[in-house]
N, C-alpha and C positions, 0 to 999 in steps of 0.2 A: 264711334265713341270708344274710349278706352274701357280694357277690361280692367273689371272692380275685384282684387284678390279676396276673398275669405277664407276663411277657415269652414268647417263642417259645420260647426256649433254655430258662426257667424249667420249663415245664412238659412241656417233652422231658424233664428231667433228673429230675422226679417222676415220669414214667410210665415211664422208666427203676428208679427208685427201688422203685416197687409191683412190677412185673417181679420184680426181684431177690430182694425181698419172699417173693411166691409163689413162684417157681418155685425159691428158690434155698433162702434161710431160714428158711422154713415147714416144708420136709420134712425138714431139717438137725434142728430143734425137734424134728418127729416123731419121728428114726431116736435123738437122743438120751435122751428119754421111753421110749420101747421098749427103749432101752439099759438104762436105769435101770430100770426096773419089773424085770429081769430079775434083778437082782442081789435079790430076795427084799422084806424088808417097808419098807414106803413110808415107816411112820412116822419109821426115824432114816435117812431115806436123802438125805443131802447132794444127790448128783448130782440127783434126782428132783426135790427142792424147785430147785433150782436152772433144771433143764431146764422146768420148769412157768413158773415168774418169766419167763424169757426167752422163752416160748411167749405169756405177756400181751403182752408188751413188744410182740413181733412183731404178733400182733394187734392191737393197739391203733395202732401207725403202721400197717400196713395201712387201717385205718377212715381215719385221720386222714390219709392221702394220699388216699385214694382220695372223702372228701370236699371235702377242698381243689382234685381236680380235678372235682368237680361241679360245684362253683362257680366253675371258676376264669373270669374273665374275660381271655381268650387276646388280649396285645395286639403287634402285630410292628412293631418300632421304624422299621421301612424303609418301611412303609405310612403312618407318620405326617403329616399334613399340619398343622401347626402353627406353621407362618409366624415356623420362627425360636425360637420361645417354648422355655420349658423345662418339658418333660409329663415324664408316667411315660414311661420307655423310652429319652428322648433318654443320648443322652452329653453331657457337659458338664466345656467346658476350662475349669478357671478360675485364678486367680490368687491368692495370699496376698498382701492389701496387707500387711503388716505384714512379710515375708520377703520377699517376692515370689518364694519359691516356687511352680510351675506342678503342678497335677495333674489330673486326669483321668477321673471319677466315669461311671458310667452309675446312672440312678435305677430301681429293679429292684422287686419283690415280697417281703415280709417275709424268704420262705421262699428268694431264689436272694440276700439281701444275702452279700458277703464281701468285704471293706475290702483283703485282701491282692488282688486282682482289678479293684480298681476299681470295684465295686457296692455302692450306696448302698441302701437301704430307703428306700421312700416314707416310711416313717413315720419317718425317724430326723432329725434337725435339721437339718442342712445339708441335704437333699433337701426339707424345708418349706420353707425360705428359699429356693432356686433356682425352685421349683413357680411357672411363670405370669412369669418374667423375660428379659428377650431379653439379648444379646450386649453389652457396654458395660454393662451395669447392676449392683449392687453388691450381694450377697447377705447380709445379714447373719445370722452365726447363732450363738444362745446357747450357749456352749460352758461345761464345768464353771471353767475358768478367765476367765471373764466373754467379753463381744462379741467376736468375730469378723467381721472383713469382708473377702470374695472379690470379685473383680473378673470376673464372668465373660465371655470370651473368645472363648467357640464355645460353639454347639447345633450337632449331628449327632442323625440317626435312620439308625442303622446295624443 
């Protein structure tokens, strides 16, 4: 299996996540199953179909966090040594040539992106186009409304 990049914060926030998981949601599933079983025959039993659905659900991100931190490859942006460049992790200031609105990006792991926060996904287009550019250099990226180009500003590893 491939390694899952995160950031430090990324993969507190999944081991936080499985935590909850177990100790909090799993046993909620149980006491609700036990709830339902009680109330007599299983077959037309709403609650029961319902608490079992949410019993996979729970297991199933269970697995899938708890293999994503298998893999994860644990990366801490402040240890970075990348001379400027733009890696997984860094922050990055950049510019809209076209408004020349400023905003403020960190390039993060699939599973920590959230745009309202300023976290980019490696995999998402404007974090391919920054990947490997220093400070002055002009990111271009395919957006559904055709080319886009950013002026980027700054790289931080924070």
């Amino acid at each position: 299996m491939n390694k899952v990049p995160l950031t430090l914060a990324g993969a507190e926030q999944l081991r936080s996540e499985l935590q909850r998981l177990k100790s909090v949601d799993r046993p909620s599933v149980v006491a609700a199953i036990t709830e339902a079983r009680s109330h007599g025959d299983l077959s037309e039993n709403a609650e029961y179909d319902a608490a079992k659905e949410r019993q996979g659900f729970v297991e199933g991100r269970i697995k899938e966090v708890e293999g994503k931190l298998a893999n994860a490859q644990i990366i801490d942006p402040r240890l970075l040594d990348a001379d400027g460049r733009c890696v997984f992790g860094a922050t990055v200031d950049l510019e809209d040539a076209e408004s020349g609105a400023n905003v403020t990006y960190q390039i993060v792991g699939d599973d920590e992106a959230d745009l309202k926060t300023g976290k980019v996904s490696i995999s998402s287009p404007i974090a391919r186009a920054m990947i490997g550019k220093y400070a002055g250099d002009v990111a271009e990226v395919q957006a559904p409304g055709g080319v886009r180009e950013y002026e980027i500003i700054d790289v931080r590893y924070i």
